[in-house]
C-alpha positions in Angstrom: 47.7 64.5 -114.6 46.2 67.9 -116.2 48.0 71.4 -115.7 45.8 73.6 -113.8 45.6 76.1 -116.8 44.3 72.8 -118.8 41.7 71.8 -116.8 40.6 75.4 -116.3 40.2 75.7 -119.6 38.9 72.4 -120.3 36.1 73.1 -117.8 35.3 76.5 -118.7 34.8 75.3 -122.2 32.3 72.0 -121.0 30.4 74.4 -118.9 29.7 76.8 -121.7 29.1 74.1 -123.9 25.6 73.5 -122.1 22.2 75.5 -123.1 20.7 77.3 -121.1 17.7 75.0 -120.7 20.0 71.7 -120.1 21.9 74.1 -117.8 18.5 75.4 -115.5 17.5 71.4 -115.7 21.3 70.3 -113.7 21.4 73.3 -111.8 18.1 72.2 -110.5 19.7 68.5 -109.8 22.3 69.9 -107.7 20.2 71.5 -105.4 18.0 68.6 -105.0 20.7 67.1 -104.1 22.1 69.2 -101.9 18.5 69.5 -99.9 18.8 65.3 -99.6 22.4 64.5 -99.3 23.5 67.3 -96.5 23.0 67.0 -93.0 21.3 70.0 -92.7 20.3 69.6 -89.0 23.6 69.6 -88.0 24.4 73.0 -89.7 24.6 76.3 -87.4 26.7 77.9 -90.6 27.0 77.3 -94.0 28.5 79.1 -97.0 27.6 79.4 -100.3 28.5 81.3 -103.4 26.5 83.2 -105.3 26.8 82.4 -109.2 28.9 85.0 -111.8 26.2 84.8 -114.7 28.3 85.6 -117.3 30.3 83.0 -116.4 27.5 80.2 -116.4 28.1 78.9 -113.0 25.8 77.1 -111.2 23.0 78.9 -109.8 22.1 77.8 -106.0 19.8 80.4 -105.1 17.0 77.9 -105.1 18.8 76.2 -102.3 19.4 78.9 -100.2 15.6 80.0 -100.7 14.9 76.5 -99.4 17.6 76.6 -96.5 15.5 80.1 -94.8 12.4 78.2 -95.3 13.3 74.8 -93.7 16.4 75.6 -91.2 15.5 79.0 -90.2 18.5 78.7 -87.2 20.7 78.1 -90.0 22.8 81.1 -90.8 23.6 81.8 -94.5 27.6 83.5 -95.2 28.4 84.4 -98.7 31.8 85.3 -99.7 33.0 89.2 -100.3 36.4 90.0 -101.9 38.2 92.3 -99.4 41.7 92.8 -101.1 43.5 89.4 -101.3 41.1 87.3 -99.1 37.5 86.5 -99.2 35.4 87.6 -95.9 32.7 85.6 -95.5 29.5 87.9 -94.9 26.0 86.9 -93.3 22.7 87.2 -95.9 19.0 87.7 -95.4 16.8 87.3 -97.6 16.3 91.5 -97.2 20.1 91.6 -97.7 20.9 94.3 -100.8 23.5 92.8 -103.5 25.5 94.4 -105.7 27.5 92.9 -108.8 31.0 93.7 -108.8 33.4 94.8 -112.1 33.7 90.8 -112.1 30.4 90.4 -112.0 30.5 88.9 -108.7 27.1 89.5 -106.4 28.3 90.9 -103.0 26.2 91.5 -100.5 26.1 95.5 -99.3 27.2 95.9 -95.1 26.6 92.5 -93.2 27.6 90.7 -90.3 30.9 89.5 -90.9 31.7 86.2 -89.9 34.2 87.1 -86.6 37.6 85.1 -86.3 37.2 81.8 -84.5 33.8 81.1 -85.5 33.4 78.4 -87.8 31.5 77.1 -90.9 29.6 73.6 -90.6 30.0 73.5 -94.9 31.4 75.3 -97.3 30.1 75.4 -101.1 33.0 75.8 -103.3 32.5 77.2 -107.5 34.3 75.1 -109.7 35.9 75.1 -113.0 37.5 71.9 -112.8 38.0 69.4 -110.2 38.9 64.9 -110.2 38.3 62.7 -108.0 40.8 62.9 -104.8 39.5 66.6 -104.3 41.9 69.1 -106.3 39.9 71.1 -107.7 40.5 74.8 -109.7 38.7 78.3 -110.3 39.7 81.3 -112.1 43.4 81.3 -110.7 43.6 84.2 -107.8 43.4 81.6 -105.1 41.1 83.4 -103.0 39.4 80.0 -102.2 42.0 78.1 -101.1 43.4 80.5 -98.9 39.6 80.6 -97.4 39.7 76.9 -96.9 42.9 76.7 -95.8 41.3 78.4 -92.5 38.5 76.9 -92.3 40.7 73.2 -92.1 36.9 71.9 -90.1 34.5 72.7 -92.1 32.7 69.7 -94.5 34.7 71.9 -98.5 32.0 70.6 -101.2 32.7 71.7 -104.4 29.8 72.3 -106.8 29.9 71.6 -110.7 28.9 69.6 -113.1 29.7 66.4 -114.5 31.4 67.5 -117.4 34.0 69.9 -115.7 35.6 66.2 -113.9 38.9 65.8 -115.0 39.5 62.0 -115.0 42.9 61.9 -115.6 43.3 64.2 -112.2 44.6 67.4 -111.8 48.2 68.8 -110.3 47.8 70.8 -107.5 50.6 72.7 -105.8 51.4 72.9 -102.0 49.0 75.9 -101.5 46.0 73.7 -102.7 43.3 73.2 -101.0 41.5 69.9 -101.4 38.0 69.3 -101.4 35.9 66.6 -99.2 33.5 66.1 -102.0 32.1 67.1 -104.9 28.4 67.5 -105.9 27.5 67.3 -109.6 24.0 66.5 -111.4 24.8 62.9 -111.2 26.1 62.1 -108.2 27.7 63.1 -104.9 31.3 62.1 -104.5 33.3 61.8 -101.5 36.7 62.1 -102.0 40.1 60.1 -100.6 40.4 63.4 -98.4 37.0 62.8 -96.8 
């Protein structure tokens, strides 16, 4: 097993390792396979993240382009950092962004996703993450206490092949684990799912 602060690092460093062009090409991968591996018709709400640049994560813009084109009844929630906790916020494609000091794009007002509605799935930003679902980010837990709510919604994490930790990684009682993992070589279920 991997310390968290390892494998964060570890993963930071492989995702940074990758050019920009091989980076565009996987990024591309995963939302092809996003588009044929999810059951999209059974989706009233889905959320997705929206990718921190300067951090190189993976951009799935492209997949929520294709979700208002091909499941218009499907409503898109992106996260927004209200204190401790994420609230999970509906976008348009007329919705205004703006980055925040993390460089984080946040949508500007919103519908707010109301307590005791759910989320069908959940795409989760990884740094790191093995193969029975623990997974880490950048340490401040905001997605795990998210999930932790949201116990019925289908938690796919979203990275890429080189941020798996094969030798697995600890995870603490707050952890959250994942039922899958989508990279831009395969999709992996995990013992969890």
């Amino acid at each position: 097993m991997i310390a968290k602060d390892a494998a964060r690092q570890q993963g930071r460093t492989a995702r940074a390792a990758l050019n920009p062009a091989t980076r565009a090409g996987f990024n591309q991968r995963i939302v092809t396979a996003c588009q044929g591996v999810l059951e999209w018709p059974a989706y009233r709400r889905m959320m997705v993240f929206l990718p921190i640049e300067a951090q190189q994560e993976i951009d799935l813009t492209p997949l929520v382009q294709w979700v208002w084109q091909t499941q218009p009844e499907l409503k898109v929630y992106v996260p927004r950092v209200v204190g401790n906790d994420l609230e999970v916020v509906n976008i348009t494609p007329v919705t205004p962004l703006q980055k925040t000091a993390w460089g984080v794009p946040e949508p500007v007002g919103g519908e707010v996703l109301q307590p005791g509605e759910g989320l069908d799935v959940i795409l989760v930003p990884l740094l790191a993450f093995d193969t029975t679902g623990h997974r880490v980010g950048y340490g401040r837990g905001y997605y795990d206490r998210l999930l932790a709510v949201h116990t019925e919604s289908l938690r796919i994490g979203i990275a890429y092949e080189a941020q798996r930790m094969i030798d697995g990684i600890e995870a603490g009682p707050l952890d959250q684990a994942l039922d899958g993992v989508m990279t831009e070589q395969r999709w992996t279920p995990t013992a969890q799912a």
